[in-house]
N, C-alpha and C positions, 0 to 999 in steps of 0.2 A: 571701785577704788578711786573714781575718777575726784570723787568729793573730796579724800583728801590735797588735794594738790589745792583746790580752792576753798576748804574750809579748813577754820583751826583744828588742833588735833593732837593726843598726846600721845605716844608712844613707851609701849615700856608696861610690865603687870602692875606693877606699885601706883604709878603714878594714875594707870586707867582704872583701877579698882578704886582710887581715891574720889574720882570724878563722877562714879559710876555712884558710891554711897553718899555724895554730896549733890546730887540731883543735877552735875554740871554733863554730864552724858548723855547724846541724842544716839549716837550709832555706836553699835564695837563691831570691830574688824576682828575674829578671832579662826589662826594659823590652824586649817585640818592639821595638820602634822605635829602638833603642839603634845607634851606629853600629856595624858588622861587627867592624871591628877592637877593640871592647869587648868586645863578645860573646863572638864566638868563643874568645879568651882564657880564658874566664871561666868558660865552658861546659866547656874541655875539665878548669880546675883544679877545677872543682866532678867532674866527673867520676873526674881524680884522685885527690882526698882524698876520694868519696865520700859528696857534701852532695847530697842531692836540689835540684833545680834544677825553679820554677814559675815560666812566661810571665805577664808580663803584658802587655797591651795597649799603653800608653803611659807612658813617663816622667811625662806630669802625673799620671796615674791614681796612682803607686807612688808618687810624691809625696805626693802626697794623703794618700794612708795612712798613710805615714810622717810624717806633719803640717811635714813642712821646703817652703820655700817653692821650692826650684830643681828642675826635673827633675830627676829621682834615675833613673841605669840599673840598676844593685843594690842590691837589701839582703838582710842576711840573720838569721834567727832564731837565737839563741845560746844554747847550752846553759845548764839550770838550775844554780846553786852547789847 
């Protein structure tokens, strides 16, 4: 999780699922603890558009990192301009 602190980065499912069908998605950060039906979804579109996809532990943990204050289940890293 160290890339996000230095790379761009969205947070939030709407907003990463958008980046993820827009070919703007290199990584998703996606919360083990997150509900099934988040997941799974999420996992197979990363799979399909082929964005590597990295567990983490908990929703507060990816929070954290992503400095927003609400559990966050995804984020993901966005290609450079």
């Amino acid at each position: 999780m160290e890339r996000l602190k230095s790379q761009n980065f969205l947070a939030g499912l709407k907003q990463s699922k958008k980046a993820i069908l827009s070919g703007m998605a290199v990584l998703a950060y996606i919360a083990e603890d997150a509900d099934e039906y988040i997941k799974l979804p999420l996992i197979a579109l990363c799979e399909k558009e082929k964005v590597e996809v990295l567990f983490v532990d908990t929703m507060k943990e990816l929070a954290k990192a992503c400095h927003v204050e609400v559990p966050t289940a995804v984020a993901v890293l966005i290609k450079e301009n």
